[in-house]
N, C-alpha and C positions, 0 to 999 in steps of 0.2 A: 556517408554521413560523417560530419566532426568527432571526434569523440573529445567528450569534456572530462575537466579534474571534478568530481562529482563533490568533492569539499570547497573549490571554491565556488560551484555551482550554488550550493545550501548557503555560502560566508553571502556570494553577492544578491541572495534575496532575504529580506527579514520575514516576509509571511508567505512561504510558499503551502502550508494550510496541512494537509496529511500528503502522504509521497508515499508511493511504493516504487519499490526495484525487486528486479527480476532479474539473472543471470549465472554466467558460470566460472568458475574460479581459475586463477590464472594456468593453474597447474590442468586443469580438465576433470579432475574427481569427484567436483562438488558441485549441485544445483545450489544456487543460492535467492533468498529471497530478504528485503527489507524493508519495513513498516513501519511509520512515523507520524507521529498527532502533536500540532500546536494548538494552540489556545488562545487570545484575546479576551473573550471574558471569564469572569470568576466562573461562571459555569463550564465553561469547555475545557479550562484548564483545573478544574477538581478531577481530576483523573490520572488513574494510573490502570498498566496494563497486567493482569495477572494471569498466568502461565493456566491452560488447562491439559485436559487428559492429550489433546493434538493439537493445539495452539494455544491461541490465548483468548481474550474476552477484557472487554473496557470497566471499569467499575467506578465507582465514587471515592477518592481519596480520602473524603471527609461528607458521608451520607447527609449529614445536617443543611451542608452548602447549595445540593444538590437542587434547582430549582427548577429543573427540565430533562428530564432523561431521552426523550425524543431526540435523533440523530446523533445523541454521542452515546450513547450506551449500547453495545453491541459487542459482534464474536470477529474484529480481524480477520483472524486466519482459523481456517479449518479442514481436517486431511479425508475426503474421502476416497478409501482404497490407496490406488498410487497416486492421486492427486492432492495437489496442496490448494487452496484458495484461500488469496487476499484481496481483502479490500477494503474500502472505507466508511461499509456503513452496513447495512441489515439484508442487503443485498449476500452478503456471503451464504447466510441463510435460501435465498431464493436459488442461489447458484446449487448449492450443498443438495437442498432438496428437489430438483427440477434434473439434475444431471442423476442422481440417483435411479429416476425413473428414465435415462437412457436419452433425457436430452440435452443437446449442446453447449457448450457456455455461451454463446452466441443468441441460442434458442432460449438461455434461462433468463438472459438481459432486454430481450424484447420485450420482458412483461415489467421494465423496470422504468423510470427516467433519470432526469437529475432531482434534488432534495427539494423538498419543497420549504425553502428556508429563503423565500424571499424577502427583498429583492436581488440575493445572491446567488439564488439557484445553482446553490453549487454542484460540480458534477461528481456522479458519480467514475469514481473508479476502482477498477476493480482487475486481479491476475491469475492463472491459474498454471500450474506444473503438472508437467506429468514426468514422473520419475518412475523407470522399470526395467526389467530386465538390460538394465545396463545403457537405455536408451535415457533422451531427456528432452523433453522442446517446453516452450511454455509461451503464452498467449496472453495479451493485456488489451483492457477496454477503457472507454472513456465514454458515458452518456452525459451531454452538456446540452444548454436549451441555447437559441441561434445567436448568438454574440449579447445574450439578455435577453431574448423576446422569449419567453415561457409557451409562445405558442406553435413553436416546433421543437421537437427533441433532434438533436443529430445523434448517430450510433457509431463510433469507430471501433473496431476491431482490429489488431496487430498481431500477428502471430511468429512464433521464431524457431523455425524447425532446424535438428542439430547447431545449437547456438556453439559462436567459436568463444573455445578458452579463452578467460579474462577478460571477457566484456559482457555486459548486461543495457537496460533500458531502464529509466525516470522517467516516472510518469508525475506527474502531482496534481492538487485541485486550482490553486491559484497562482497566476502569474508575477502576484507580488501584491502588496499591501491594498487597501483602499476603500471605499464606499460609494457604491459596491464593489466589492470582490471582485478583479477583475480573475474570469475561468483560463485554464491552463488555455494553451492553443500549440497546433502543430500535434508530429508524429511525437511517442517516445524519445528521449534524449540520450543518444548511445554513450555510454560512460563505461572506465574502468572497472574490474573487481581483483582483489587482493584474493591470496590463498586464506591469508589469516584471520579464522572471522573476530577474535578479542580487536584486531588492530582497524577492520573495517568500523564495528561499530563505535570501536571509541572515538575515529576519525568522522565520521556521519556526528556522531552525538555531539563533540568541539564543535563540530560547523555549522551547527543550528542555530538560531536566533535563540540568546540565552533568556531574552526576557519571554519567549512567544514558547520555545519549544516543552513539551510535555511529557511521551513517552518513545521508544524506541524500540523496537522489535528486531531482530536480526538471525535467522537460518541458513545451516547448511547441510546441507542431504547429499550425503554420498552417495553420486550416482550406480556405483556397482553394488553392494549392498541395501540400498538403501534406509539407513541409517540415519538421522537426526540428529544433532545436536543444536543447542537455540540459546538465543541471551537476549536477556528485559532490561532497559534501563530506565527508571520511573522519576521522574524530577521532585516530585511529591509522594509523601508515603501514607500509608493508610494508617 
């Protein structure tokens, strides 16, 4: 597969909608993961992303604007055990609590679809790490309904066991501007990752649509201890 410059991937699309990446840093020490929400209208982009006890959670930048909390208000990312989960909607919840009780992410997304936010039905997506004893693989999904038609879901599952140094996967919800929204398509988009995460995220953050993009999320977990470190960048403040 090609691998792309993953900033002029974000420069040549204005709305490519929420993105995760998933990957491992050039050097090999770090699982790395990154989370991204744009906005279009005043409602989607009243938001910013506020750090919690193991990730983060979407909130109201200004409560009053607030005119729908339905599909933007939710928890990103969330760690259970040696697992990290992202994703772009209330699904991380389903994953969190369904994998708890011993089943798969694969098993937790069958009870899921795309949003029900027609007529864009956009897809869910959604990732998951597992970082431990020194080891690291991680896994991304995509539930989207058949090129529009609401009356099938498709389920893809990708999985990336021992991922090589310095490359990761983008995933996102749209393939670029429109009405409707047209839905991502295709595998993951194998891209670079830098060791440095200040210099990833501020590169991700520049290459975003300045007028669309909202908040930024950015991880990396060292894979031998595993250890965290994270950075939020909010375009709007509370």
């Amino acid at each position: 597969m090609k691998t792309l410059d993953i900033y002029e991937e974000l420069k040549g699309n204005a709305y490519p909608g929420r993105g995760i990446i998933i990957g491992k840093s050039e050097d090999g020490k770090s699982a790395v993961t990154a989370y991204f929400i744009m906005g279009r209208s005043v409602n989607s982009r009243n938001r910013v992303f506020t750090e919690t006890e193991d990730g983060i959670k979407t909130e109201a930048a200004d409560p009053s604007k607030l005119s729908d909390p339905h599909l933007i208000i939710y928890s990103p990312v969330r760690v259970l055990g040696n697992k990290t989960i992202v994703t772009n909607g209330d699904q991380t919840d389903t994953i969190y609590e369904l994998m708890d009780k011993q089943q798969t992410f694969e098993q937790s997304l069958r009870t899921r679809e795309y949003e029900d936010d027609a007529p864009n039905y956009t897809p869910r997506i959604s990732g998951i790490m597992h970082v431990g004893d020194g080891q690291y693989n991680y896994a991304m999904s995509i539930l989207k309904s058949a090129d529009g038609n609401p009356d099938c879901v498709e389920r893809f599952t990708y999985s990336y066991s021992n991922p090589i140094a310095g490359f990761g996967h983008f995933i996102h919800t749209y393939m670029g501007d429109g009405d409707p929204l047209p839905s991502f398509e295709g595998e993951p988009k194998k891209i670079k990752i830098p060791n440095d995460m200040d210099e990833f995220a501020k590169g991700l953050w520049e290459s975003l649509n300045e007028d669309n993009k909202v908040s930024l999320f950015v991880r990396y977990i060292d894979i031998e201890t595993g250890k965290a470190v994270s950075k939020v960048i909010n375009k709007y403040t509370k």
